[in-house]
VEXGUMI-450449 format. One record per residue (C-alpha): residue number from 1; y, z negated, x. Coordinates in nm, 3 decimals, padded with zeros to 5 digits. Example, Ala and Ser with C-alpha at 12.3 -4.5 7.8 and 13.67 -1.06 7.14 Angstrom:
# residues 2
NODE    nr         v         w         u
NODE     1   -00.450   -00.780    01.230
NODE     2   -00.106   -00.714    01.367
This chain:
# residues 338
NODE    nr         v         w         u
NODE     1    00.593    02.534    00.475
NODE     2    00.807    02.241    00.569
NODE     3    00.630    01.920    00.663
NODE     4    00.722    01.603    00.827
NODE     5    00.629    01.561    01.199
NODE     6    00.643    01.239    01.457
NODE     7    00.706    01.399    01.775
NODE     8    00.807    01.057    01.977
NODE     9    00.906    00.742    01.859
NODE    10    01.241    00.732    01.683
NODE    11    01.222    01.091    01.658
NODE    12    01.056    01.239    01.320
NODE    13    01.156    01.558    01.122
NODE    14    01.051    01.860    00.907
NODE    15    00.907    02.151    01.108
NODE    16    00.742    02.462    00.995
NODE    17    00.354    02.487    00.968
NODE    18    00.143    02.681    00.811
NODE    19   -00.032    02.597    00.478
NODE    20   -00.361    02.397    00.477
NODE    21   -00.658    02.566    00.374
NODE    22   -01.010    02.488    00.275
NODE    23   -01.214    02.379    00.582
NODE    24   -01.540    02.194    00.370
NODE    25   -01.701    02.251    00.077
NODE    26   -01.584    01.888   -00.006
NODE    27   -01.200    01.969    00.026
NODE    28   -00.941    02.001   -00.229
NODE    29   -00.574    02.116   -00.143
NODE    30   -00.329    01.967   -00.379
NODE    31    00.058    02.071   -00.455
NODE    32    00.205    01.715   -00.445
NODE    33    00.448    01.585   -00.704
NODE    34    00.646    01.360   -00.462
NODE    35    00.548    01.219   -00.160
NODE    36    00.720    00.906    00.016
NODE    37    00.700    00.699    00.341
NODE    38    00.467    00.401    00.414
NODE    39    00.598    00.086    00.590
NODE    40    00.307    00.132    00.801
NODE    41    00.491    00.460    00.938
NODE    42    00.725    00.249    01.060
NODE    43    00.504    00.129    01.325
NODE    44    00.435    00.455    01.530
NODE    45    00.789    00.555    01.450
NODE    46    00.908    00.218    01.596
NODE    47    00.728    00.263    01.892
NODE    48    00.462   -00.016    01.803
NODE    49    00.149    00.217    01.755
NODE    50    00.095    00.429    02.065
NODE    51    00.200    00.821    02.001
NODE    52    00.020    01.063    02.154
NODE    53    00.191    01.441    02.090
NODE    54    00.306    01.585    01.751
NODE    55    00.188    01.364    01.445
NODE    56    00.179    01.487    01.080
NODE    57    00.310    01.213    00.875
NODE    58    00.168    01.111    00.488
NODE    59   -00.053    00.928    00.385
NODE    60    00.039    00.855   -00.024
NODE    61    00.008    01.145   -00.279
NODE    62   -00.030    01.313   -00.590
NODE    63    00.016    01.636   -00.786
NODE    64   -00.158    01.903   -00.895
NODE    65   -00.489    02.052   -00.778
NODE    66   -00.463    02.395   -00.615
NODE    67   -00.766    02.525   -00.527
NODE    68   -01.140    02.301   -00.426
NODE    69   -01.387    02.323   -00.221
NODE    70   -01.765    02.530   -00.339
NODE    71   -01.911    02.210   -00.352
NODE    72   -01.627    02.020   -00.554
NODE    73   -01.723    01.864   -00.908
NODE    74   -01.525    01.613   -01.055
NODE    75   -01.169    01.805   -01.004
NODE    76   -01.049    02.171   -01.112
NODE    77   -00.699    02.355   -01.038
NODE    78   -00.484    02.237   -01.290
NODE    79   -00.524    01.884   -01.316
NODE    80   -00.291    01.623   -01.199
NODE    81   -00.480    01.406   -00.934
NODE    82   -00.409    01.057   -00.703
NODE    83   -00.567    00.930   -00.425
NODE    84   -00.688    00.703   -00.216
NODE    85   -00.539    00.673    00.183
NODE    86   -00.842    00.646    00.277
NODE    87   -01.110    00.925    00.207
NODE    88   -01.442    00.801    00.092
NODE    89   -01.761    00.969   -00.074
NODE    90   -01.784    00.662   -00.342
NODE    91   -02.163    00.718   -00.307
NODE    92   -02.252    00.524    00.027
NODE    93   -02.352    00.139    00.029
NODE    94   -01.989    00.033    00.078
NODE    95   -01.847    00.282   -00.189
NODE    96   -02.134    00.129   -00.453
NODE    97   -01.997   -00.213   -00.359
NODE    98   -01.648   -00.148   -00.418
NODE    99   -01.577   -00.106   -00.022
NODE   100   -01.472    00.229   -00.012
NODE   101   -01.206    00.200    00.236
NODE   102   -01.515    00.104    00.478
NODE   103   -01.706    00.443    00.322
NODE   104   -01.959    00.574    00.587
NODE   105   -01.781    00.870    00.595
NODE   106   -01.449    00.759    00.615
NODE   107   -01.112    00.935    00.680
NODE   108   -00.780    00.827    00.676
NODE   109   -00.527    01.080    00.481
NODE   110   -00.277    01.253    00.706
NODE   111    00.014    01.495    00.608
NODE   112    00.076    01.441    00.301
NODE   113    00.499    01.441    00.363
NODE   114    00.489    01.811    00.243
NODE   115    00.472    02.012   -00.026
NODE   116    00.075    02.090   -00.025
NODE   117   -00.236    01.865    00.169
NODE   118   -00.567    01.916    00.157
NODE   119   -00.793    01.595    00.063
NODE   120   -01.140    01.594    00.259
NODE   121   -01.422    01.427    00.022
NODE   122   -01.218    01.530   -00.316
NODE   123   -01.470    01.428   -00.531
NODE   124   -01.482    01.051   -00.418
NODE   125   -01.080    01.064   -00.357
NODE   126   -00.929    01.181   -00.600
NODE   127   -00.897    01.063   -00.982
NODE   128   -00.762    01.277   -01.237
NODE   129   -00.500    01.205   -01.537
NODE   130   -00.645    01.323   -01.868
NODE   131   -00.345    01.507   -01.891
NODE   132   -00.040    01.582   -01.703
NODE   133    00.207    01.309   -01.691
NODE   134    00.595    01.278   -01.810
NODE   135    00.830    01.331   -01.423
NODE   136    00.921    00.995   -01.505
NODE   137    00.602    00.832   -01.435
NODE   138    00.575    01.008   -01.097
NODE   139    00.679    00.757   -00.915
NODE   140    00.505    00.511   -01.037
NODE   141    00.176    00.692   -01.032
NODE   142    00.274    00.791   -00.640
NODE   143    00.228    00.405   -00.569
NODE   144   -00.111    00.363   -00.756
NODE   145   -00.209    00.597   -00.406
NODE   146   -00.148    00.295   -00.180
NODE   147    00.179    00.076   -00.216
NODE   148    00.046   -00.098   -00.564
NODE   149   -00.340   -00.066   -00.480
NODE   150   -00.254   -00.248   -00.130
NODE   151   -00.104   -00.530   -00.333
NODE   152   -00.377   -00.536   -00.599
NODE   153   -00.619   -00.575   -00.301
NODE   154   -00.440   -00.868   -00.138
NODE   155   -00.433   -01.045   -00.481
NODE   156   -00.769   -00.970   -00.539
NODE   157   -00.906   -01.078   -00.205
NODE   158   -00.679   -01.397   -00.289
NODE   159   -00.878   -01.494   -00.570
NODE   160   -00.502   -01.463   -00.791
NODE   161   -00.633   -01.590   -01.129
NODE   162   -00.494   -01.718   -01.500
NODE   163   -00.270   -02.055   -01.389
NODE   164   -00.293   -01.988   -01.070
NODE   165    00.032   -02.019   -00.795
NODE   166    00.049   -01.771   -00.555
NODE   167    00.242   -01.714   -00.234
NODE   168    00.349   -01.363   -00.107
NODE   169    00.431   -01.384    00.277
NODE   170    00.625   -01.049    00.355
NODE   171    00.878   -00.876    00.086
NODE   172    00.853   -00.496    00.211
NODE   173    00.672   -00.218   -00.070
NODE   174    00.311   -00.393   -00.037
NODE   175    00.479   -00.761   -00.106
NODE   176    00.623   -00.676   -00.378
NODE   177    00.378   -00.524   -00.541
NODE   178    00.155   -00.828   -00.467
NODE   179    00.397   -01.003   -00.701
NODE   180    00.368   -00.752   -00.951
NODE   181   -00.032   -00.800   -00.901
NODE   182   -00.028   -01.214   -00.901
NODE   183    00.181   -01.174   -01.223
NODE   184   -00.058   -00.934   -01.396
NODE   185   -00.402   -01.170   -01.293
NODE   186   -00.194   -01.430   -01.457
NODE   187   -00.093   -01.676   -01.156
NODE   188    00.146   -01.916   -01.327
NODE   189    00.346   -01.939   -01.022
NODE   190    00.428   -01.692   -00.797
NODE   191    00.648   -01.755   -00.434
NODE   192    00.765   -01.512   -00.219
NODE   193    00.888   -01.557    00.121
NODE   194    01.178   -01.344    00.118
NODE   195    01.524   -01.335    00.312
NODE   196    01.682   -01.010    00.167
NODE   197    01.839   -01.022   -00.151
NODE   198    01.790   -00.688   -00.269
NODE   199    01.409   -00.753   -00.217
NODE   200    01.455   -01.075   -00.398
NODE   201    01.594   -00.928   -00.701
NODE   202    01.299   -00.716   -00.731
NODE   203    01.041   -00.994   -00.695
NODE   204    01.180   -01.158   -00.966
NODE   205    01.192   -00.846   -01.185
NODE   206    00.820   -00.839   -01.110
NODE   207    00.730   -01.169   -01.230
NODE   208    00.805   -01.416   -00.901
NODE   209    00.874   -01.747   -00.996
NODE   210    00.999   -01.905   -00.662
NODE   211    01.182   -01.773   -00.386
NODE   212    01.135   -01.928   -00.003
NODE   213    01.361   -01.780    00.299
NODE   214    01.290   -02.024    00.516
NODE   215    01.007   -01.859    00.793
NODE   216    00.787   -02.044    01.081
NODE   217    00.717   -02.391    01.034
NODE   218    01.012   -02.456    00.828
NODE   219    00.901   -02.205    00.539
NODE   220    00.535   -02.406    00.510
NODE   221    00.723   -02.727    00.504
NODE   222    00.911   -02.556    00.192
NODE   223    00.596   -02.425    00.017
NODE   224    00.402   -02.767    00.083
NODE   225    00.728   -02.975   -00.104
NODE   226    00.744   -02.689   -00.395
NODE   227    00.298   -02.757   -00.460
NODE   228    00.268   -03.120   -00.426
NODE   229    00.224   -03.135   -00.105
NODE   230   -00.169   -02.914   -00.174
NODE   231   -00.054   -02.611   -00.067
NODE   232   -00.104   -02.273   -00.245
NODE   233   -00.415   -02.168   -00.415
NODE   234   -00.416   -01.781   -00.327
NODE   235   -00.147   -01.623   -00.025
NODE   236   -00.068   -01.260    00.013
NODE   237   -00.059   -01.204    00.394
NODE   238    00.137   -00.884    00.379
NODE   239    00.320   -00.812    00.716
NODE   240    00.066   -00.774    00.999
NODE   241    00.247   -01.025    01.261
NODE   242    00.154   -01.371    01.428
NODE   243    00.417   -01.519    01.235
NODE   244    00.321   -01.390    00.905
NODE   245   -00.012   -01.486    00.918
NODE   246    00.017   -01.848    01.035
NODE   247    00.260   -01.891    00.776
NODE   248    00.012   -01.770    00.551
NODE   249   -00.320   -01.983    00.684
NODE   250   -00.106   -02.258    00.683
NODE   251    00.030   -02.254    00.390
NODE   252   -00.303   -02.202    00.166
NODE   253   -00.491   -02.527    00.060
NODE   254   -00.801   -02.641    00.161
NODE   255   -01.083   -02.402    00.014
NODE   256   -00.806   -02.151   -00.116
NODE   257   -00.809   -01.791   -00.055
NODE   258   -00.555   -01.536    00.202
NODE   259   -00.589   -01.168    00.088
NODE   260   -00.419   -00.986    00.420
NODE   261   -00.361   -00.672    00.424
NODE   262   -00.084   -00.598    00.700
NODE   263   -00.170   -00.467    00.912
NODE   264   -00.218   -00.721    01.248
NODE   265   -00.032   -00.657    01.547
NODE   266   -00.044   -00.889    01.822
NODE   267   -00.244   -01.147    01.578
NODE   268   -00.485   -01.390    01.767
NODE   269   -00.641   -01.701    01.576
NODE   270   -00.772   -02.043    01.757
NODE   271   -01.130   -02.069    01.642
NODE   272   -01.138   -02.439    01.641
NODE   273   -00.818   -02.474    01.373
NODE   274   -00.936   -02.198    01.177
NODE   275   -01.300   -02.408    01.119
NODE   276   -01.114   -02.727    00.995
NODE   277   -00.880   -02.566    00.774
NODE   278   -01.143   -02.461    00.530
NODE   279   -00.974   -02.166    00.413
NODE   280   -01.140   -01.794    00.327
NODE   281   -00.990   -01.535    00.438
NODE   282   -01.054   -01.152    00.362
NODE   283   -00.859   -00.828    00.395
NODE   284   -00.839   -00.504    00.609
NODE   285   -00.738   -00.156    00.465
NODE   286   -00.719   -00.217    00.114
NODE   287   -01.045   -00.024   -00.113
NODE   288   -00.753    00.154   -00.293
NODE   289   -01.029    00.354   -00.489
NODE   290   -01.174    00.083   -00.647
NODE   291   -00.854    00.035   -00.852
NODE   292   -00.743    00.339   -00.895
NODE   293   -00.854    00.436   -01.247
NODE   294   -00.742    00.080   -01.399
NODE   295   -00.409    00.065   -01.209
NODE   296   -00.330    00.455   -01.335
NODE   297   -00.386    00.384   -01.642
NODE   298   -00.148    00.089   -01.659
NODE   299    00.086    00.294   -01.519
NODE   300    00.014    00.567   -01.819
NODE   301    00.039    00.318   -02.091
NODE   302    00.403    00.204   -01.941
NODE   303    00.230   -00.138   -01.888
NODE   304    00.352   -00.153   -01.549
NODE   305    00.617    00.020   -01.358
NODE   306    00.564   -00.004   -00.989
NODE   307    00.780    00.305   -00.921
NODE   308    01.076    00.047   -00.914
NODE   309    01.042   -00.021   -00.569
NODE   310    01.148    00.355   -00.489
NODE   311    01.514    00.240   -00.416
NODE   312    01.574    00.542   -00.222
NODE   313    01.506    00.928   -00.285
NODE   314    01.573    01.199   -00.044
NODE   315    01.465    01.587   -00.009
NODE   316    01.181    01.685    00.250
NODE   317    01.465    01.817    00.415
NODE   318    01.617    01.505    00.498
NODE   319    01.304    01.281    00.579
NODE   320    01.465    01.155    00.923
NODE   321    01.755    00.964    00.699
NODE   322    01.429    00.833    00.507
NODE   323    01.280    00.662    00.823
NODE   324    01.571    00.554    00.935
NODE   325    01.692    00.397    00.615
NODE   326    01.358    00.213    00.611
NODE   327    01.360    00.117    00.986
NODE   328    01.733   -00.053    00.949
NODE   329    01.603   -00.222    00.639
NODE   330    01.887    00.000    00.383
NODE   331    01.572    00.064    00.187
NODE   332    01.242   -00.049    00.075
NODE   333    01.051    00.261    00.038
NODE   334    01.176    00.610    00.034
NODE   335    01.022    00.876   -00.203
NODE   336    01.026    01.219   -00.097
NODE   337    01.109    01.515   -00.348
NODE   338    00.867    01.800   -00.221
């Protein structure tokens, strides 16, 4: 089969490989629906991650189950699945406690830009539809894998709430869909730091209220004049950069929350200015599989439709035009028909 492979940075395409196979009682190989690329490919493909030989790319997914693993329960051929990026028993500590991105046993997904994958620890992964869903919701269910459940986190880890105001710092996939989030946990106001107007259209389709372009010291200066002067009571930190996240710590009032979830490159903090700002901050790889079931099902129900921010769609084939679209910033997030 084709699948997509990062030989060097700047230099991704579809080579043949064979078909995965069960290797563990515990696996599942799945036929994916779609399958679509991850700002945080970006990084190795920009050069920014270190890339050592041939990678297999894909890391979002859904479709239907193949064939499972002897010691597989909760999922049977047939059944339309999603899952989680990362791969987690949902039995350990962590799992029990909602952490399941930090599961004992944790994997991250790999490979899934292709038409089959096989998910290690199916039965903690991987949640199944009650039935199979219309093609139309495809996309939508696609970003329940990471992309929406990413965004939920940050919210969550926020402390987003009825009457809230919220500020999203970064308007790639996972910003917006922190809007989305803030807007369904009822903030009453909702900013996002945003300089592309495409992206900015889409924010306010998805329930933003405010929109700041300004970045660095100027952009705080902008959020401080549009709360009062307070600050923000929950901030989305949801680009990964120095920038980014002083924009976010200093935008956030005293005791609010910062949910970040980019994921940090180069970021360094001075220990004596974070004690006297009084802020909380929590974040990491987002526990996608805590959300899963709720956020599918408000995809099901039409509640939500997070597949919006799919402003591009390209064949396998053509996954290089997919990264490269993305890189230039001519797209958000590509999805890829398998």
């Amino acid at each position: 089969m084709l699948a997509t492979i990062l030989h060097a940075p700047g230099e991704v395409r579809c080579d043949e490989v064979a078909e995965p196979t069960i290797l563990k009682p515990t696996d599942a190989i799945i036929r994916l629906s779609a399958s679509c690329i991850c700002g945080s490919d970006l990084w190795p493909y920009r050069g920014l991650n270190e890339v050592n030989g041939p990678r297999a790319m894909g890391h979002e997914y859904c479709g239907i189950v193949e064939e499972v693993g002897s010691a597989v329960t909760t999922v049977r051929p047939g059944q339309f699945v999603v899952g989680s990026f990362c791969l987690s028993d949902n039995t350990c500590p962590h799992c029990r406690f909602g952490f399941q991105s930090s599961c004992e046993q944790r994997e991250f997904m790999t490979g899934a830009q292709a038409p089959l994958a096989r998910v290690p620890l199916a039965d903690g992964t991987l949640v199944a539809t009650a039935a199979l869903p219309s093609d139309d919701l495809i996309p939508s269910l696609l970003a329940t894998s990471d992309v929406l459940g990413t965004g939920w986190f940050a919210a969550d880890a926020a402390g987003v709430q009825e009457g809230s105001t919220a500020v999203v710092v970064g308007d790639g996939a996972v910003g917006l869909m922190g809007v989305l989030s803030a807007k369904q946990m009822g903030a009453e106001r909702i900013i996002i730091m945003s300089r592309h107007k495409t992206r900015q259209d889409v924010a306010l389709e998805f329930g933003a209220t405010d929109i700041v372009s300004e970045r660095g010291e100027d952009g705080v200066a902008l959020i401080k004049k549009l709360t009062g002067g307070v600050g923000a009571d929950s901030v989305l930190e949801c680009v990964g950069t120095q920038e980014s996240m002083m924009q976010a710590l200093n935008c956030t009032r005293p005791g609010g929350k910062i949910g970040f979830v980019g994921v940090p490159h180069g970021v360094q903090f001075d220990g004596r200015d974070l004690f006297l700002q009084q802020k909380s901050l929590l974040g990491g790889p987002a526990p996608v599989r805590r959300y899963l079931p709720y956020l599918m099902d408000l995809v099901l129900d039409r509640t939500i439709n997070p597949g919006k921010v799919f402003d591009l769609e390209v064949p396998l084939a053509d996954v290089a035009e997919g990264y490269s679209a993305m890189d230039e910033r001519r797209a958000i997030k590509t999805l890829l028909r398998v």
